[in-house]
N, C-alpha and C positions, 0 to 999 in steps of 0.2 A: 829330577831323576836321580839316580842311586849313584852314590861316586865311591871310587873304593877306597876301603881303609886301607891302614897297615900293612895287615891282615895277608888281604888282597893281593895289595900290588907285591910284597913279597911272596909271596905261593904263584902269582903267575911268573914273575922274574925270573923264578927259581926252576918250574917248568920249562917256561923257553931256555934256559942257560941245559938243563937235561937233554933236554931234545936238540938241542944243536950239537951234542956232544954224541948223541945217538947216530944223526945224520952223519956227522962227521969218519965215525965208523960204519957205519955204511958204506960211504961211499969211496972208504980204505979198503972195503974188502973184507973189515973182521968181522962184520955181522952177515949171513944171509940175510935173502930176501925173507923165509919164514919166521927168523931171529928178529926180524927187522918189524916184521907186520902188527904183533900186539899192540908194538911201541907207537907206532906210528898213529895208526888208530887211534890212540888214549890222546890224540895230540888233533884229531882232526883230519888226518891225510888220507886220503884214498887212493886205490889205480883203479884207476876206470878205464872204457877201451882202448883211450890213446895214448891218454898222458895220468899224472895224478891230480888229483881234486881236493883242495883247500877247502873246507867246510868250517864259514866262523858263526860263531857262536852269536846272537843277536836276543839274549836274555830277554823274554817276555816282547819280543818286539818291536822296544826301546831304543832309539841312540836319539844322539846330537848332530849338530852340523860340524863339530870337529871328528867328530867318528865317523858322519857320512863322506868327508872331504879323504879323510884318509885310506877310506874304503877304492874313493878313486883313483887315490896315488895308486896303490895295492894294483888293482887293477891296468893302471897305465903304464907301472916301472916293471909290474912282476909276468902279467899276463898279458891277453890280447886285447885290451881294452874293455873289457867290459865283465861286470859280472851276475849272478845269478840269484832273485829271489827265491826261497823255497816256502813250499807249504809248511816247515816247519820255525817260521819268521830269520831263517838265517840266509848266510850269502854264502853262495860256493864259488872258486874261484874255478875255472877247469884247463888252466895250463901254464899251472908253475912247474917249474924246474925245481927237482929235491932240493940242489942244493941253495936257490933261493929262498927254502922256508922256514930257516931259524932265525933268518932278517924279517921274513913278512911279520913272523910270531911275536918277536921284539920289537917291530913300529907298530902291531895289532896294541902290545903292552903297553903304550906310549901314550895311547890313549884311553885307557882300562878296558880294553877287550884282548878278548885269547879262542880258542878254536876248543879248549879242554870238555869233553864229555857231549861232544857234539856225532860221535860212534862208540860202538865197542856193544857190550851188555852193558847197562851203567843206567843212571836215571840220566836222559838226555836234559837239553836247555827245555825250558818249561814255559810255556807258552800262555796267551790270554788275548782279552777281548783289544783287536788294535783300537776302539774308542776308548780303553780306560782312559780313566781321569777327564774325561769329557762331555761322556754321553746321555744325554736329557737323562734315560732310564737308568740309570745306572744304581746299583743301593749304596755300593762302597765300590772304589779302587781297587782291582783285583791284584794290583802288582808289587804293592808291599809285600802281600804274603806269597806271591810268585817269587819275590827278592828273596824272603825267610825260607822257602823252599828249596833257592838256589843255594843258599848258606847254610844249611842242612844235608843236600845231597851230593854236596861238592867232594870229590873223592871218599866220600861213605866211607872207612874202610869195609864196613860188612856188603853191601850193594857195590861193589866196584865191579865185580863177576855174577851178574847175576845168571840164572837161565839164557833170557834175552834179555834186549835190550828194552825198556820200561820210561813211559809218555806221561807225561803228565799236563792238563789243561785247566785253566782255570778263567770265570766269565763272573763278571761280576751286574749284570743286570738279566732280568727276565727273559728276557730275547737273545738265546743263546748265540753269537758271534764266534765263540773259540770251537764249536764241535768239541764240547767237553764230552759227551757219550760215544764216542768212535776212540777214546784214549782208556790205557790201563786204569789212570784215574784220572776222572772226572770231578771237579769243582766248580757247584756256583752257590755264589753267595745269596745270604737269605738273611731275614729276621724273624723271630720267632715271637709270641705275641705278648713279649716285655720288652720287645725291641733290640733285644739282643741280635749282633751280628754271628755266623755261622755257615754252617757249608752241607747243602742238599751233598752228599756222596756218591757218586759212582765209579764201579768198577767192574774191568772187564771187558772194556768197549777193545777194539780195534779192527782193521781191514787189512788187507794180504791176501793171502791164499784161501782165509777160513773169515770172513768177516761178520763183527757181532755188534750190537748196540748193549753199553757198560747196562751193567743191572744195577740197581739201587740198593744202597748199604747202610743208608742212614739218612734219612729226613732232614735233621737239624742235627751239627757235629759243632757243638763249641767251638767261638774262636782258639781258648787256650788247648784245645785238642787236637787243632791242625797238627802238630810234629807227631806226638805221639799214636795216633790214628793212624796218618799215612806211614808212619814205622812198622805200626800193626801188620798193615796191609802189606807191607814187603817183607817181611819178616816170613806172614806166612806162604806167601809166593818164594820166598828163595828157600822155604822148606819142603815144599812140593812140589815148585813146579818144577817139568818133566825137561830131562837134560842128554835124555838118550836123545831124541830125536827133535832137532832146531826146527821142525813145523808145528812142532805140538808144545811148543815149549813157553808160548808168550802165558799170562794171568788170564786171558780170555776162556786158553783152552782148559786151564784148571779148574774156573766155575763151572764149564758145562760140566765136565768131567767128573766132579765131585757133589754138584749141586751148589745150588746159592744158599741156600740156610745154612749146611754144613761147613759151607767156606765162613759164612758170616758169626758164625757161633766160634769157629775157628780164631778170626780175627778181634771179638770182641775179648776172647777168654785171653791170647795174646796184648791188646787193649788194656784190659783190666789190671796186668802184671806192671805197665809199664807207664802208664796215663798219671800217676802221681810224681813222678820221677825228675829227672833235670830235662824230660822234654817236653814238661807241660809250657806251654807261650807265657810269658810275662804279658801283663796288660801293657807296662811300663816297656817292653822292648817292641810291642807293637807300633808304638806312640812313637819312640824311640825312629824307627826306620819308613814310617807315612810320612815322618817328617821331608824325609828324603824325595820325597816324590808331591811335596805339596804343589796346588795349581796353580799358574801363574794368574798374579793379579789383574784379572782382568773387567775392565771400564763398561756396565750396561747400559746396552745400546739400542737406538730403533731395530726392529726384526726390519723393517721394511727402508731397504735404499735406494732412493728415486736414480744414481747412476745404473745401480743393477737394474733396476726395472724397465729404464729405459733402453740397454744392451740387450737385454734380452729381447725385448721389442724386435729391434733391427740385426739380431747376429743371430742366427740361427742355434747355431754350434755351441756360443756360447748357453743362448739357454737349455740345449740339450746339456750342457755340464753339467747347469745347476740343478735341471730337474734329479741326477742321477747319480753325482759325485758329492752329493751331499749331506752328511748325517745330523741329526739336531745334537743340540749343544746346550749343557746344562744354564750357562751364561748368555740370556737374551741378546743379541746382536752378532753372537758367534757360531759359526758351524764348525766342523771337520771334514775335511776335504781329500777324498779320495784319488790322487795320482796315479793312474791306469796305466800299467806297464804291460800293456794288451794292445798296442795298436794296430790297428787292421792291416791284418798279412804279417803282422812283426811275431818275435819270439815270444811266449806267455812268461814273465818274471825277468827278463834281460833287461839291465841297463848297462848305458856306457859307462864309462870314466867320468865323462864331459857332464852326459845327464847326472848324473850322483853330484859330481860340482854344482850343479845348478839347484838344483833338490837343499841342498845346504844352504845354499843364497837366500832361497826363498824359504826356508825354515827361518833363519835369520830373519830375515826382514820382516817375513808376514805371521810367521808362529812360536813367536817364542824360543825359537830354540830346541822345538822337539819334532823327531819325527817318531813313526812308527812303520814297520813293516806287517802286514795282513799273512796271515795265513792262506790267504788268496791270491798270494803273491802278486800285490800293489801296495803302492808307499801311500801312508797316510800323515800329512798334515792336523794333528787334533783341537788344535787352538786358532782360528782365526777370524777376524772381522768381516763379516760381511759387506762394508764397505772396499775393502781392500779385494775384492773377487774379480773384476774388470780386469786390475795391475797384476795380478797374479795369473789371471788366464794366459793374458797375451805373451807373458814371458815363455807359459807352460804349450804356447801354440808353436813359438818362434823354438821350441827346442822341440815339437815332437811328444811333448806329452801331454796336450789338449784331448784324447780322446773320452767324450761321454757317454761310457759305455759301462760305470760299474752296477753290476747285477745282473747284465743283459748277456745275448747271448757267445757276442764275441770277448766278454772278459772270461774266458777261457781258462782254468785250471790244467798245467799239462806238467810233466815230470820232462825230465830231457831227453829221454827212451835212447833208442839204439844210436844216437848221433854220438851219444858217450858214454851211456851206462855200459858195463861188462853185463848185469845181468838182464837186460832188456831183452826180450824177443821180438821186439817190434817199435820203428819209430812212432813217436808222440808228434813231435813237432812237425812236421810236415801237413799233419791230417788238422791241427789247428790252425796252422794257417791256412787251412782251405778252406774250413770251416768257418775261419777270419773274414775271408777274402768274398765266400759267397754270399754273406748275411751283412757284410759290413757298411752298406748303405743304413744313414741313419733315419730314415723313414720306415725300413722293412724294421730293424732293431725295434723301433718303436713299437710295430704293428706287434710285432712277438712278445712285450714284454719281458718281466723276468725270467730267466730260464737259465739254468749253472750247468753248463756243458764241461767236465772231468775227464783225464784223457791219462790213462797209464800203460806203458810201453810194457810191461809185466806185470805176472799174478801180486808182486810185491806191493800193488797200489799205493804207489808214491803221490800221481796225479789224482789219488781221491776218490777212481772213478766209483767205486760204490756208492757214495751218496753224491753222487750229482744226478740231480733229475733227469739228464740224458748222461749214462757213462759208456765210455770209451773204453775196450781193453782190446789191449793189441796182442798177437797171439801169434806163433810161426806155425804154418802148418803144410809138411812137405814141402820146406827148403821157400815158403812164398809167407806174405805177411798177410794176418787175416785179424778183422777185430770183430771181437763182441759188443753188442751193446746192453745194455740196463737201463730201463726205466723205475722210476719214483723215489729214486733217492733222495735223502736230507741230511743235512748234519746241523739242522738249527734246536731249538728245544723241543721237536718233534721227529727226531731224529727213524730216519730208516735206512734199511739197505735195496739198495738197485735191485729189481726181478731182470734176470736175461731172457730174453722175449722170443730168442732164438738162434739161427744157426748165425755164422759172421757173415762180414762182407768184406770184401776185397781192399785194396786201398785204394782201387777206380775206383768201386763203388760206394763207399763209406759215409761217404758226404754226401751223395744221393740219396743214402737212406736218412741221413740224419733231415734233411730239406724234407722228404718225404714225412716225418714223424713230426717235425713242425706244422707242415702243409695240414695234418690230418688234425693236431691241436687246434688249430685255429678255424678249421671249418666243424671244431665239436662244442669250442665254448662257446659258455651260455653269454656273455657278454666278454669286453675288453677287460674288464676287474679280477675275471679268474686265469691267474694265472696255471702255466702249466703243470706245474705240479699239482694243485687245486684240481685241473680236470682231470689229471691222472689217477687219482686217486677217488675221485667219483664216477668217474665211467671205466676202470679198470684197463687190464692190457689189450682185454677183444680189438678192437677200431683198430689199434696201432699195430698187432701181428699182422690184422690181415690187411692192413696199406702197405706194410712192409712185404708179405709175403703170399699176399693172395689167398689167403686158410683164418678160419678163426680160430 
């Protein structure tokens, strides 16, 4: 994985030493809080309803077990023990003390992570497939050039301000895992038919208030075109897009706005200016930084181990993991292994202090030394033996995170809603753990199959809810909490947006209706194979309005 030069580690130094000097005034009084806010922002820091909110930075979804371990310290010296995955592969903290956060920033440094461009308008931390560098399918590695990304729109000075704030994803096999078409710009890697490596383009995608799937901009975009492309592409977004009004202002609403040919005729003619330049890719610098992230060497092995075989036999549970926390692995004898930070009734993306220690352990011992964070906020293990599954369960039962549940319907997508967000209209977390709570017998999970239940406390869709094949949006109306739902949403390489099917429901009834819209799934499929999104999309919203609501 990527360790940081020079470079690096002086520019983050030199930040946290800024920002302790910030805080410091601050909390003298010479800064306002309004003085106080850009700054703090460029640095990570939030106020949220209670307290403020540490937002770090988790580059492409990347870390170690000395970054996981520290994460815990963070957690156990600064806050309340525990912290928070996000859909956007980072960790929030949500109750440091200001003046705690020029220490948190400088032990973040300690071990090459920092919180910088994790808010603000700015290109955020840039996300990808949490199986890279693993995944049977995979064409290439997505996170070299997520790294070259990061090293390119690290304080931008022209992108430091842009309109809004601008996502970037990036997947590197067929079967889209990062939701590259719900971001400004979307990346998956391709070859074109001399084998060259390259990047299908999209742009445009996002969810919030006005939600859109990215349009396509280019088929095959040259490896050595990645900087100069996506310059393009911001270049002409920070020339037009729209700055009077922060709802119309992200690159989604400038394609509708303008049209897609006029924007891409826009970007190529920008393109063409600058594509020969100091930002075309070196072959030799791409080489240069995959180095960084080569796989570890790993021994092939039988796919098939007579201890698993036989645990699975006699532990139920256990083979409910394997069937479900398991992704294939380009290396015969090895999977990747999904840690479900969803347990029935618990918080969706929360871990302890203690759990993060132990997460490290068993990176150590059983993977190499890497973890990954999902945009589906669960930790992924991406290298390890199949023999080694028994040892590694029991540890993951004894601490609470044996649950086999990933894809299913309690691994639950939820944002942290009104328990702590300022702009939430309505709590998330509650309705998922009810939602946890009702389905979370692993017989009925079974019976249901896949199904990604998304749950966002505001129009802001933190929680995703528009492409979750059931989504949640939580809504105030007349001083009471009310949510919407959505069906047929996706964000895989079939990506769509949620239809709302009709008026809300209360947060009694919420979870009635959602039991109810399963209920009617499963007495509509054609067999156990189709899953729900499959029948939703072949028998439409009719059956499900009118089970919900008595009307077709």
């Amino acid at each position: 994985m990527y360790r940081y030069d020079e470079f690096d580690q002086e520019f983050v130094d030199q930040r946290t030493a800024q920002f302790a000097d910030q805080v410091r005034r601050r909390l003298a009084g010479e800064l306002s809080e309004d003085e106080f806010k850009p700054l703090r922002l460029m640095n990570g820091l939030y106020l949220q309803l209670h307290a403020y909110m540490l937002r770090v930075a988790i580059p492409y979804g990347t870390l170690n077990g000395r970054q996981m371990r520290k994460l815990a310290h963070i957690a156990r010296t600064y806050d309340r023990g525990y912290g928070h995955f996000t859909t956007r592969q980072n960790i929030q903290f949500n109750w440091p003390r200001l003046e705690d956060t020029p220490r948190i920033l400088q032990e973040l440094a300690e071990v090459e992570m920092h919180a910088i461009q994790t808010s603000g308008n700015c290109i955020r931390n840039v996300t990808a497939d949490h199986f890279a560098g693993a995944a049977a399918d995979e064409i290439a590695d997505p996170r070299p050039y997520a790294e070259i990304l990061r090293q390119w729109s690290s304080i931008h000075p022209e992108f430091t301000f842009l309109p809004r704030k601008f996502k970037i994803a990036i997947t590197g096999a067929p079967h889209d895992r990062a939701a590259v078409q719900v971001h400004d710009i979307g990346l998956q890697l391709a070859r074109n038919d001399a084998g060259e490596i390259g990047f299908v383009v999209f742009v445009g995608g996002g969810l919030g208030r006005t939600p859109m799937i990215g349009r396509k901009v280019r088929d095959f975009l040259p490896e050595e075109d990645l900087l100069a492309y996506s310059e393009a592409i911001l270049r002409v977004y920070n020339r037009y897009g729209r700055r009077d009004n922060k709802y119309k202002a992200r690159i989604k609403i400038l394609v509708h706005e303008t049209g897609l040919e006029e924007l891409k005729a826009d970007i190529e003619a920008e393109f063409d200016k600058i594509r020969h330049g100091v930002l075309r890719l070196p072959e030799e610098e791409v080489h240069r930084i995959e180095a960084y992230f080569a796989p570890p060497t790993l021994e092939v092995l039988a796919v098939t181990d007579a201890a698993v075989e036989a645990r699975k036999a006699s532990d139920a549970a256990f083979a409910q993991f394997v069937a479900h926390n398991l992704n294939p692995h380009r290396v015969p004898g090895h999977v990747s292994v999904t840690i479900s930070m969803k347990p029935i009734g618990g918080i969706p993306g929360d871990a302890s202090d203690a759990q993060m220690d132990v997460i490290a352990d068993l990176a150590e011992r059983y993977g190499h030394d890497e973890i990954r964070i999902s945009h589906e906020q669960n930790v992924i293990l991406p290298h390890v033996a199949i023999r080694d599954l028994p040892a590694l369960f029991d540890v993951l039962v004894e601490h609470k995170m044996a649950e086999g549940n990933a894809g299913l319907i309690t691994d639950i997508i939820a944002c942290p809603g009104m328990d702590y967000c300022a702009l939430a209209t309505a709590r998330s977390i509650p309705v998922a753990q009810e939602i946890s709570e009702r389905f979370g017998n692993a017989e009925r999970q079974a019976e249901v199959g896949e199904l990604k239940i998304k749950i966002s406390g505001c129009i802001n869709a933190c929680g995703h809810h528009h492409v979750g094949h059931i989504g949640i949006l939580g809504l105030e109306k007349k001083g009471e909490e009310f949510y919407q739902i959505t069906l047929g949403g996706s964000a895989n390489e079939e990506s769509s947006i949620g239809k709302i099917v009709g008026r809300g429901f209360s947060s009694e009834t919420v979870v009635d209706a959602i039991e109810t819209l399963v209920d009617t799934y499963l007495g509509l499929r054609t067999s156990k194979e189709e899953t729900f999104l499959d029948a939703y999309r072949r028998i439409g919203e009719e059956p499900f309005k009118e089970a919900l609501y008595g009307i077709g």
